[in-house]
N, C-alpha and C positions, 0 to 999 in steps of 0.2 A: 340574476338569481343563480344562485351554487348548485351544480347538478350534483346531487347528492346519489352514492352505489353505497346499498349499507352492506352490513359484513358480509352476510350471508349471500350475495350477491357478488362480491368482489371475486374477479376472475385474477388467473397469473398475469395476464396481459393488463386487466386493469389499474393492477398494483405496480407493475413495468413501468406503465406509460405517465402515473402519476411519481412515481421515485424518478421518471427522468427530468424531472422538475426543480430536483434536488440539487442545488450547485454544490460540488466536490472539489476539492485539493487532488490533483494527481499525484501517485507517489509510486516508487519503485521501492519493493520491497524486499530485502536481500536478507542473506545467512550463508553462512558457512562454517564447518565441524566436523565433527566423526557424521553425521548423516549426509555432507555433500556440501556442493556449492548448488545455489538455489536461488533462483528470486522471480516477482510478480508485479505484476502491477497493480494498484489498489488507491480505490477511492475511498474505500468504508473505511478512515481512520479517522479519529479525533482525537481529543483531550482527554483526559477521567476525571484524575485531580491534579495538583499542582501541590501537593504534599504528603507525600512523594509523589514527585513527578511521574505521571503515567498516560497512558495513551494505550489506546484501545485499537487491535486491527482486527478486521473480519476477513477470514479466510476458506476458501472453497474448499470442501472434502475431496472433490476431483483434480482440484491441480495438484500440477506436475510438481510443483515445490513442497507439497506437503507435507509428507513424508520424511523429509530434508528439514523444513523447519520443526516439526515435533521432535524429531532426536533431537536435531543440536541446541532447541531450546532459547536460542539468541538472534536478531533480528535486526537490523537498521533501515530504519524508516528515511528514505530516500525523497523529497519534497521537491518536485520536478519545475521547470521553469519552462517557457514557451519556448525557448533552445532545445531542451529535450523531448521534443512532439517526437521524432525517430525512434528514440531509446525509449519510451515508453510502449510505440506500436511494438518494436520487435520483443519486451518481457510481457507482454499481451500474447503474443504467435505461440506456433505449433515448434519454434523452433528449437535445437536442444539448448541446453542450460549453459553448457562450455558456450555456445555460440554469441549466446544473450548477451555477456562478458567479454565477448573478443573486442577489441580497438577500441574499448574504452579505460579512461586512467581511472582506477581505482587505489582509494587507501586499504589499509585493514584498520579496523577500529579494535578500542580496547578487545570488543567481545569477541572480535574476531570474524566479525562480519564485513562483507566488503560495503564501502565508505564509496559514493559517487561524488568526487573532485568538483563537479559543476553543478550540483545540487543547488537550489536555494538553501536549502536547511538539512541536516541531519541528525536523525535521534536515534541510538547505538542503546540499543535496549537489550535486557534480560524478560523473557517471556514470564512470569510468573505465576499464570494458571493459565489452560485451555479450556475454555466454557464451549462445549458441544450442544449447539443450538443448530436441529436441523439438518441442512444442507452443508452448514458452517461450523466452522469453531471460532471464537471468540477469543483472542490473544488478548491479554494482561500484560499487558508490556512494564516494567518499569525502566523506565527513562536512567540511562549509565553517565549517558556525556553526551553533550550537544553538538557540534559543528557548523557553521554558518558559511556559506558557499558564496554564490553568484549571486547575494543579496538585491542589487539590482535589475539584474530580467525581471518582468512581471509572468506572474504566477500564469502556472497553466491547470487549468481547472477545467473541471468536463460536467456539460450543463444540456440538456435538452437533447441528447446521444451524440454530442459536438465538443470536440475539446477548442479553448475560449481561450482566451489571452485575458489576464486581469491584472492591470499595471493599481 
């Protein structure tokens, strides 16, 4: 039997501990422009539509890259591989932003956003609305150009507060 918490019941921690249930794509999520160089790491992204290509990221009112991504408006969605468990923890930290970006190869993408060389995947997107929900904003990403990386590592995904290897 399903232990059922109805709404009015649902605590923060209860809503935590059942979203940690939720298997995730890790992704590093970068920008660069007139607001800065910037990036995060991020699970809350997906698909929208597929015509136009778009993809959705949820982003903190409190991070440090905020700020950075609302000016410059442009974004690349970074699709991590179980090689990059490292580089994931360190755009997770307290650490500064130049730092995040040291001693890794990076491109720049059309948009101008920096491009991770060892990515599984990347999508070099234009922000196209900020939907203020909350704690968050909701990016509108439309998808500019794709790049396809390290296609074979299996995927690093973060599931039950544990990031996973998923070949």
């Amino acid at each position: 039997m399903l232990n059922v918490i109805t709404q009015d019941l649902i605590t923060q921690d209860d809503f935590r501990n059942a979203v940690a249930h939720l298997s995730a794509a890790v992704n590093v999520v970068t920008t660069d422009g007139a607001g800065g160089l910037a990036g995060f790491t991020a699970s809350a992204v997906c698909s929208l539509t597929d015509n136009p290509a778009m993809l959705l990221v949820c982003l903190q009112k409190k991070s440090s890259a905020y700020q950075a991504v609302k000016t410059n408006g442009v974004v690349c969605i970074n699709t991590l591989g179980i090689n990059n468990l490292e580089l994931c923890k360190t755009f997770s930290s307290k650490k500064t932003m130049q730092h995040r970006f040291d001693d890794i190869q990076w491109q720049t993408s059309t948009t101008g956003s920096p491009v991770l060389q060892e990515a599984v995947v990347c999508f070099d997107c234009t922000v196209v609305e900020f939907k203020n929900v909350e704690t968050h904003d909701i990016l509108l990403c439309k998808v500019e150009d794709i790049q396809y990386g390290n296609i074979s590592q299996p995927a690093l995904v973060y599931y039950n507060r544990k990031f996973c290897e998923l070949s």
